[in-house]
VEXDREN-2710 file (C-alpha; in Angstrom, 1 decimal):
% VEXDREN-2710
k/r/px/py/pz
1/UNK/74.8/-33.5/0.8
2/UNK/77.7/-32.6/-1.7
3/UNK/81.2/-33.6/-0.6
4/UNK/83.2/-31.0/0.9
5/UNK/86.5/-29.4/0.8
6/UNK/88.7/-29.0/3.7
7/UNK/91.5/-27.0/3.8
8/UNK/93.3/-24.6/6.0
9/UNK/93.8/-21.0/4.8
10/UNK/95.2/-17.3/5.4
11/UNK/93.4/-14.6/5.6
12/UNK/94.2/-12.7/2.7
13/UNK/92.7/-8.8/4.1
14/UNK/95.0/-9.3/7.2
15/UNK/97.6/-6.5/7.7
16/UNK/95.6/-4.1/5.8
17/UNK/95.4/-6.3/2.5
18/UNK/98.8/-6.5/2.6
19/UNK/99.7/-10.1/3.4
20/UNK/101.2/-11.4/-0.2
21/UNK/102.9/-9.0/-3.2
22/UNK/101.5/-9.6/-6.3
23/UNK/103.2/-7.6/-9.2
24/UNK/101.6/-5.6/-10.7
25/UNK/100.4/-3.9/-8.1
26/UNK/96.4/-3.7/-8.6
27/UNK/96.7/-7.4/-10.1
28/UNK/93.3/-8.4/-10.5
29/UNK/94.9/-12.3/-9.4
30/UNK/93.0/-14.6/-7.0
31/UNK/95.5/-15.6/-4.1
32/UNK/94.4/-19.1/-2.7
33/UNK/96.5/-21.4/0.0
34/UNK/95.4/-25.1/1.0
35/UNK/97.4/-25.6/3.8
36/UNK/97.6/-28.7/6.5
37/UNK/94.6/-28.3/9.4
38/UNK/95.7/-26.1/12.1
39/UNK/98.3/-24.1/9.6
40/UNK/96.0/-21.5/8.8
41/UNK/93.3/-19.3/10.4
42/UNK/90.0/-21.5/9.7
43/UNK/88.6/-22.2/13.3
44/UNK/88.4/-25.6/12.9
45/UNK/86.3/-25.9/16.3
46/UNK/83.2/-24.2/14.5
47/UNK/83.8/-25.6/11.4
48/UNK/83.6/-28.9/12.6
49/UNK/80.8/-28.4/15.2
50/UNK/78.4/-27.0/12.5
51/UNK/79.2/-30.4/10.6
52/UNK/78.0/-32.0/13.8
53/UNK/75.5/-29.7/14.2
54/UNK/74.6/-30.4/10.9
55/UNK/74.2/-34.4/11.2
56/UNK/76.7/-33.7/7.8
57/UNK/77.4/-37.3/6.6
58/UNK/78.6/-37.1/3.6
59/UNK/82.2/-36.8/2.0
60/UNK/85.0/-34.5/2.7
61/UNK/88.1/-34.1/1.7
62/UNK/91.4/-32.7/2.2
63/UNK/93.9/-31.3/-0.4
64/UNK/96.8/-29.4/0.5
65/UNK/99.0/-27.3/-2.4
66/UNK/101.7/-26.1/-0.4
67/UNK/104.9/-27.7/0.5
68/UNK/105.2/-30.5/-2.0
69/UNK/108.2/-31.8/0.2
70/UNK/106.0/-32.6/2.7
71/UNK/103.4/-34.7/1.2
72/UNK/104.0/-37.4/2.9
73/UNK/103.6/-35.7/5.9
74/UNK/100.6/-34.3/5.3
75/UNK/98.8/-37.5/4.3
76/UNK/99.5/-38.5/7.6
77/UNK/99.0/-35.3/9.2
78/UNK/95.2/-34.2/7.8
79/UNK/93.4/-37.5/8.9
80/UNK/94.7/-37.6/12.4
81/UNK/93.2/-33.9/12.9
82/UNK/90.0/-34.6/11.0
83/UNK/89.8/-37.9/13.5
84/UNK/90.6/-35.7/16.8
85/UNK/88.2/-32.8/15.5
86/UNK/85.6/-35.7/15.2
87/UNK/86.3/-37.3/18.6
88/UNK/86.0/-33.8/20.2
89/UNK/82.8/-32.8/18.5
90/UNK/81.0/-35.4/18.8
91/UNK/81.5/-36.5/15.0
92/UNK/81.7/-40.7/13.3
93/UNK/85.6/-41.3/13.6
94/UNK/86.4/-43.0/10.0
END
């Protein structure tokens, strides 16, 4: 199986497709946010009891883009939720 990507994220069609202003309005841009596990709106309880469901045993990883202050943080942050999703759901704990 491929590796995968793991990444929080918002919703961008919440509050009517109004969440971020991009100028000019109509901008064809692509609006994309890897955020820290838990900081978005993935539900990260089906995501990771499909990969269970799945038997996935392959690679995934976890790359975060915002808050650059915080890296540190977040390198500590991501694998102790990908380990506690794993204990919960029946996932191989690295």
């Amino acid at each position: 199986m491929p590796p995968g990507l793991v990444a929080g994220s918002f919703d961008h069609r919440a509050s009517s497709g109004l969440r971020y202003i991009v100028n000019p309005p109509g901008s064809a841009a692509r609006i994309q946010q890897h955020l820290d596990i838990g900081q978005g709106e993935v539900d990260w309880d089906a995501f990771f009891t499909t990969l269970s469901d799945l038997n996935f045993d392959g690679i995934a990883t976890v790359r975060v883009f915002a808050w650059e202050e915080r890296a540190r943080e977040s390198s500590v942050r991501n694998p102790r939720q990908i380990r506690h999703y794993l204990a919960k759901h029946g996932g191989t704990t690295p």
